[in-house]
PDB file of N, CA, C and O in Angstrom:
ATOM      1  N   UNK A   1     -30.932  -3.489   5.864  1.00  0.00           N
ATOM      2  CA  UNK A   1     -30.413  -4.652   6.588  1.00  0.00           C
ATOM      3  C   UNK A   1     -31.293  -4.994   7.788  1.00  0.00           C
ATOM      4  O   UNK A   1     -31.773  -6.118   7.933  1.00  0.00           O
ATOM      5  N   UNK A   2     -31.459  -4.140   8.513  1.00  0.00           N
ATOM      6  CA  UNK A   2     -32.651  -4.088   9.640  1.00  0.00           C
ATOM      7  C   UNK A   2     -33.502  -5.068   9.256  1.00  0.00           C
ATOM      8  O   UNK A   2     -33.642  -6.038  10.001  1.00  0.00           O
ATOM      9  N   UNK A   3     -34.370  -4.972   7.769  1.00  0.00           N
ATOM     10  CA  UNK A   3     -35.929  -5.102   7.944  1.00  0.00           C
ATOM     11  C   UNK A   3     -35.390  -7.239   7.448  1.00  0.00           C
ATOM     12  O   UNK A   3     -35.927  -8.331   7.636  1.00  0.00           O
ATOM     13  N   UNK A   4     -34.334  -6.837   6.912  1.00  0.00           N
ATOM     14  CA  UNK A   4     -33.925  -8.356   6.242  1.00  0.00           C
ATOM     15  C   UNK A   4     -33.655  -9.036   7.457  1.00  0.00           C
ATOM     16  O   UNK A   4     -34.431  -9.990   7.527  1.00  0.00           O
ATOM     17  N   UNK A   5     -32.807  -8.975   8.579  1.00  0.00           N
ATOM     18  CA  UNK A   5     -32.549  -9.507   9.690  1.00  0.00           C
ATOM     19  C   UNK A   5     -33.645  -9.989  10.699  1.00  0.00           C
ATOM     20  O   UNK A   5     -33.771 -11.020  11.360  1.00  0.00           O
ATOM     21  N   UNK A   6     -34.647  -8.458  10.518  1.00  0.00           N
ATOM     22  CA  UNK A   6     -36.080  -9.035  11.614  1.00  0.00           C
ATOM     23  C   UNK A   6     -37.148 -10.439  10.766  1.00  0.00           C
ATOM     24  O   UNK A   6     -37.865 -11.288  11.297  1.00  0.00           O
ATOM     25  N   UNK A   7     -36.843 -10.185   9.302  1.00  0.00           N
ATOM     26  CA  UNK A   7     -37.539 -11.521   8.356  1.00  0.00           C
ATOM     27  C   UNK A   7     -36.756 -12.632   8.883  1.00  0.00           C
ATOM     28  O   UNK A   7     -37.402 -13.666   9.056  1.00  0.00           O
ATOM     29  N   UNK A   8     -35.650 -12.662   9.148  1.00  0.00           N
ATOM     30  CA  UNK A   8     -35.153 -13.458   9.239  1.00  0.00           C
ATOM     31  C   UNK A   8     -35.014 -14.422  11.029  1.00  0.00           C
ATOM     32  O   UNK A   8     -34.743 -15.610  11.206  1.00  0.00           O
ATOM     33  N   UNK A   9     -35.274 -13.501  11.924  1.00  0.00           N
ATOM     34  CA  UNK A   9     -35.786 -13.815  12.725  1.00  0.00           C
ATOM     35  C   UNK A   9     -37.109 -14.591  12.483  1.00  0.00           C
ATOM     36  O   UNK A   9     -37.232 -15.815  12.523  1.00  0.00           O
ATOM     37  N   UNK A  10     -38.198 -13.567  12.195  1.00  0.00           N
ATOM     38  CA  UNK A  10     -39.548 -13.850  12.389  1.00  0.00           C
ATOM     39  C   UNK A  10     -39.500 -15.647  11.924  1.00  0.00           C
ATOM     40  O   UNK A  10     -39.678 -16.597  12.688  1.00  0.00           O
ATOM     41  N   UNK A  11     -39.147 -15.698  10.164  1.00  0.00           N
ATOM     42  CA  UNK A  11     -39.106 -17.276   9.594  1.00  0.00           C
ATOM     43  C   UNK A  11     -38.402 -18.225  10.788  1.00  0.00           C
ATOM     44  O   UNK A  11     -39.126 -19.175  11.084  1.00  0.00           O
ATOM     45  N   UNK A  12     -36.965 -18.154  11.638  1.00  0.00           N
ATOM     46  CA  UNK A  12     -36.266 -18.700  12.481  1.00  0.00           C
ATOM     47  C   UNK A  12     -37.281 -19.287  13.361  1.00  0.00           C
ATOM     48  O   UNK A  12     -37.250 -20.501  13.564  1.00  0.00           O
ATOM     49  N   UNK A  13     -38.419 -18.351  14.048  1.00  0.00           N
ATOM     50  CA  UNK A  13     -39.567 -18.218  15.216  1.00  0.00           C
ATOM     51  C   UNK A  13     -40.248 -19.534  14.748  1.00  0.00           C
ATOM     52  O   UNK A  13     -40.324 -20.678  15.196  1.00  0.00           O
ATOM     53  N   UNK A  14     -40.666 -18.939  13.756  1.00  0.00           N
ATOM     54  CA  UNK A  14     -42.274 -19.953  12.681  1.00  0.00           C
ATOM     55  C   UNK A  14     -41.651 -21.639  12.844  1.00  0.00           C
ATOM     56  O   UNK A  14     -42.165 -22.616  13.388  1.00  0.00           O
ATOM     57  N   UNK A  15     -40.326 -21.477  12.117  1.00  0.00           N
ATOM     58  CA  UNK A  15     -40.086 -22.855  11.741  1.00  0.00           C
ATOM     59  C   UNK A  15     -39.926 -23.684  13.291  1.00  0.00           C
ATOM     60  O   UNK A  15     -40.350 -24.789  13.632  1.00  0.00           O
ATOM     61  N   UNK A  16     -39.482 -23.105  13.716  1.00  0.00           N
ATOM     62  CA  UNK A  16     -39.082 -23.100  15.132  1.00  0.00           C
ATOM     63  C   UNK A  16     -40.054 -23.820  15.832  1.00  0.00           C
ATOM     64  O   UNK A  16     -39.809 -24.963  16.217  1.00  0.00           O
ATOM     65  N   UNK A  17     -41.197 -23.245  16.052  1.00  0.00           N
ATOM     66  CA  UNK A  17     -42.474 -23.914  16.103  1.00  0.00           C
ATOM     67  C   UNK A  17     -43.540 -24.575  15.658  1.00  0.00           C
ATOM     68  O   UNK A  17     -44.638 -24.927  16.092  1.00  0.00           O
ATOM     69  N   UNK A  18     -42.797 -24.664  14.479  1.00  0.00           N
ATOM     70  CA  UNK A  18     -43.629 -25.637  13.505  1.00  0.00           C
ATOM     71  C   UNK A  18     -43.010 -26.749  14.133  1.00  0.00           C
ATOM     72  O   UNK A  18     -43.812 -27.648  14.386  1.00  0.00           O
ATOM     73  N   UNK A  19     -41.665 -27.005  14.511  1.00  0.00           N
ATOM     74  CA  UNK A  19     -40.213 -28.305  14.494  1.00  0.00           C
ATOM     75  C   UNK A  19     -41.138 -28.837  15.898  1.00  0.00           C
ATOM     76  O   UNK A  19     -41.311 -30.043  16.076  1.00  0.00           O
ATOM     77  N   UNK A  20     -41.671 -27.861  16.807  1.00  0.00           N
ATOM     78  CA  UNK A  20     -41.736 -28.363  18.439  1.00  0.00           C
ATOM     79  C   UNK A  20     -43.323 -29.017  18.224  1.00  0.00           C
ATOM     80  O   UNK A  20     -43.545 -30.139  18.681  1.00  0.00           O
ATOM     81  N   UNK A  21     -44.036 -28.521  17.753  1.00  0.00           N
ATOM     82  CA  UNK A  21     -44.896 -28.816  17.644  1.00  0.00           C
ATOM     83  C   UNK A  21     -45.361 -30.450  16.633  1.00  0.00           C
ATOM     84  O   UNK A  21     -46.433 -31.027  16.819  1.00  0.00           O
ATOM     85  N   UNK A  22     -44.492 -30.848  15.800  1.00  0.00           N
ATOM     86  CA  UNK A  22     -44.292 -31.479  15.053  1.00  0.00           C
ATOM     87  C   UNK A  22     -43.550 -32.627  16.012  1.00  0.00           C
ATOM     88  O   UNK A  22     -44.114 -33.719  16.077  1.00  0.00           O
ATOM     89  N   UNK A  23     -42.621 -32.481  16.574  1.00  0.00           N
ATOM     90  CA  UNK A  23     -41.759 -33.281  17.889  1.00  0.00           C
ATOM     91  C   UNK A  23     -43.117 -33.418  18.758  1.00  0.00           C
ATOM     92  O   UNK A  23     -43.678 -34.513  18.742  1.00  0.00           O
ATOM     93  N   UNK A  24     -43.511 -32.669  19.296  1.00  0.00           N
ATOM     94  CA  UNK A  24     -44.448 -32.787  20.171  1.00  0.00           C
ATOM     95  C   UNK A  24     -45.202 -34.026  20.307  1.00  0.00           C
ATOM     96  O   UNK A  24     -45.151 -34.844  21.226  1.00  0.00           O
ATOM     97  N   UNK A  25     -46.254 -34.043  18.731  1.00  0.00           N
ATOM     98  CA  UNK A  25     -46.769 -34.981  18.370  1.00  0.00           C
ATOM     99  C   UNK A  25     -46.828 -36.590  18.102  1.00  0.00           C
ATOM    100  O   UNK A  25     -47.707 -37.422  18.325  1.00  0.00           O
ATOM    101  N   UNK A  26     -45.294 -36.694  17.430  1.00  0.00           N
ATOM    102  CA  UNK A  26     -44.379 -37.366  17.126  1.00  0.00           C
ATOM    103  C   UNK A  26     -44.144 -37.926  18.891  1.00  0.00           C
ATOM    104  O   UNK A  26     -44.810 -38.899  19.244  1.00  0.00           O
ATOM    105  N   UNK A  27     -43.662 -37.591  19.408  1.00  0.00           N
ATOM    106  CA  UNK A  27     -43.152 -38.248  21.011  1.00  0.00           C
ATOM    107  C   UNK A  27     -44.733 -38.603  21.360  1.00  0.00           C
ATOM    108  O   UNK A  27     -44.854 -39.607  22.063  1.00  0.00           O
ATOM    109  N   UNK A  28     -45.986 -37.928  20.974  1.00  0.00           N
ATOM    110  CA  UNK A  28     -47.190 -38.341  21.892  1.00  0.00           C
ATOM    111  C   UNK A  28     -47.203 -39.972  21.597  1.00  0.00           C
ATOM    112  O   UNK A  28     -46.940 -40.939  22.312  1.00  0.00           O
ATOM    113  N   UNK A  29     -47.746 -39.799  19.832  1.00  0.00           N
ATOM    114  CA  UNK A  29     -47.528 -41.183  19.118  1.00  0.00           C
ATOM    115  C   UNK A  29     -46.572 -42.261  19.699  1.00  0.00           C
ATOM    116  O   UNK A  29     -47.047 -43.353  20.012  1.00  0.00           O
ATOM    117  N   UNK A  30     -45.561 -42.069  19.820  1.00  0.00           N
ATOM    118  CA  UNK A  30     -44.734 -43.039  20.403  1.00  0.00           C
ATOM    119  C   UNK A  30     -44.950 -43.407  21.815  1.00  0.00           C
ATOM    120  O   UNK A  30     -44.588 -44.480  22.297  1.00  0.00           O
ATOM    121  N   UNK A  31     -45.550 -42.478  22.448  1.00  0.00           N
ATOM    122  CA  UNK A  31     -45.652 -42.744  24.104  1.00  0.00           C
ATOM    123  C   UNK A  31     -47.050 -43.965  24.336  1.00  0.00           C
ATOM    124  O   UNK A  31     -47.036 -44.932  25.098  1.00  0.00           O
ATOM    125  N   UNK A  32     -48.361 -43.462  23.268  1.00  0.00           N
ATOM    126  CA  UNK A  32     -49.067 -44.063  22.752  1.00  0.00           C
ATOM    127  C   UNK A  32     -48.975 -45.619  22.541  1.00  0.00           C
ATOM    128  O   UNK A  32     -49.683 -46.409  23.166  1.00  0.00           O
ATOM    129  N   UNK A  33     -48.155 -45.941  21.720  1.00  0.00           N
ATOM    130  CA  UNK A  33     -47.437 -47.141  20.941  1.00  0.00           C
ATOM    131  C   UNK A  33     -46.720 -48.013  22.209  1.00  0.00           C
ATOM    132  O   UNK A  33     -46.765 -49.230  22.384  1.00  0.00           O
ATOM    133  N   UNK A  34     -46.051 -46.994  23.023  1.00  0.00           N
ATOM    134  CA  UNK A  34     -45.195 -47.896  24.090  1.00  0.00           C
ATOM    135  C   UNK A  34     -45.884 -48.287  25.264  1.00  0.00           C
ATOM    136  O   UNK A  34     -45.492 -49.168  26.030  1.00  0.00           O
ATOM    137  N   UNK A  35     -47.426 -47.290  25.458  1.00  0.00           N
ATOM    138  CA  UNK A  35     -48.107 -47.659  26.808  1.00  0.00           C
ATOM    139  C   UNK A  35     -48.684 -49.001  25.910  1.00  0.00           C
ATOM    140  O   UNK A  35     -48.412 -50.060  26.476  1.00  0.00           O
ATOM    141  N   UNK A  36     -49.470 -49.168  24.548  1.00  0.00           N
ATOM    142  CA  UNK A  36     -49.963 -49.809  24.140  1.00  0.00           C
ATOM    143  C   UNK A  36     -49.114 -51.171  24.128  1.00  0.00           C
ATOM    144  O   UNK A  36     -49.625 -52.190  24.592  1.00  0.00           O
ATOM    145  N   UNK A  37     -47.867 -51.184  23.615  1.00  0.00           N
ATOM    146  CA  UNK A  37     -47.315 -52.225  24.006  1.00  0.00           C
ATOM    147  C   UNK A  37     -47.266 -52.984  25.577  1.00  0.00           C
ATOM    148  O   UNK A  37     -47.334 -54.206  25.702  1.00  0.00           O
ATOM    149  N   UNK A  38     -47.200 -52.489  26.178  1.00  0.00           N
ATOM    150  CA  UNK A  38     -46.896 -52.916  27.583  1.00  0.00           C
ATOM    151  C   UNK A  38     -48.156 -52.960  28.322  1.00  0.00           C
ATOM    152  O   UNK A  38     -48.308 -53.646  29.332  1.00  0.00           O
ATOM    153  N   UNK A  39     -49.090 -52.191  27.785  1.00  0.00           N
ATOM    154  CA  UNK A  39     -50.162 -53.524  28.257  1.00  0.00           C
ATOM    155  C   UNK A  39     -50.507 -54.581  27.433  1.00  0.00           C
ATOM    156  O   UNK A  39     -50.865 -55.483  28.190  1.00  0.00           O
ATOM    157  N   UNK A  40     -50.627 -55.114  25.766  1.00  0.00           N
ATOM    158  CA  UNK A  40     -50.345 -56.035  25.669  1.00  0.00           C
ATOM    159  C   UNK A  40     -49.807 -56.984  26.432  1.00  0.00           C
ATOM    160  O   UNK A  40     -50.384 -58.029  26.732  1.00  0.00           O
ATOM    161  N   UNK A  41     -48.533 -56.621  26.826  1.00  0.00           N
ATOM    162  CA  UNK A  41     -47.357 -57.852  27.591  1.00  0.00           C
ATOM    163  C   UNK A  41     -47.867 -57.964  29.149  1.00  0.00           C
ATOM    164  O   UNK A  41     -47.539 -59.014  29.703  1.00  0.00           O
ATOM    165  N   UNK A  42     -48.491 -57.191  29.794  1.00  0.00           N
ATOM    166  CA  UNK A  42     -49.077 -57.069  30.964  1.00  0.00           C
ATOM    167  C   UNK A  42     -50.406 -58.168  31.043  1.00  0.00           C
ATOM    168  O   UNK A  42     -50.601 -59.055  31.874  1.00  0.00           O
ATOM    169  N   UNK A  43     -51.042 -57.864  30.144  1.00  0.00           N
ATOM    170  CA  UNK A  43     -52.893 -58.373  30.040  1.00  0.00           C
ATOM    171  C   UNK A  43     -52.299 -59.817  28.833  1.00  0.00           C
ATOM    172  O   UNK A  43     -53.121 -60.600  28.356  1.00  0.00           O
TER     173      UNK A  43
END
């Protein structure tokens, strides 16, 4: 049970940081998109 529980952690960790890292990106893109918009409407 031990070694099944720490797998089960470890995968929890991985995905975990796959999700933030993936968000991460995802929010850059959009921050991207929204400065880009607003200088459009500015200039």
């Amino acid at each position: 049970m031990e070694g099944y529980s720490n797998y089960e952690v470890l995968s929890f960790l991985s995905y975990y940081q796959n999700l933030e890292i993936y968000i991460n990106s995802f929010l850059d893109l959009m921050s991207e998109k929204l400065f880009n918009v607003s200088d459009k409407k500015k200039y």
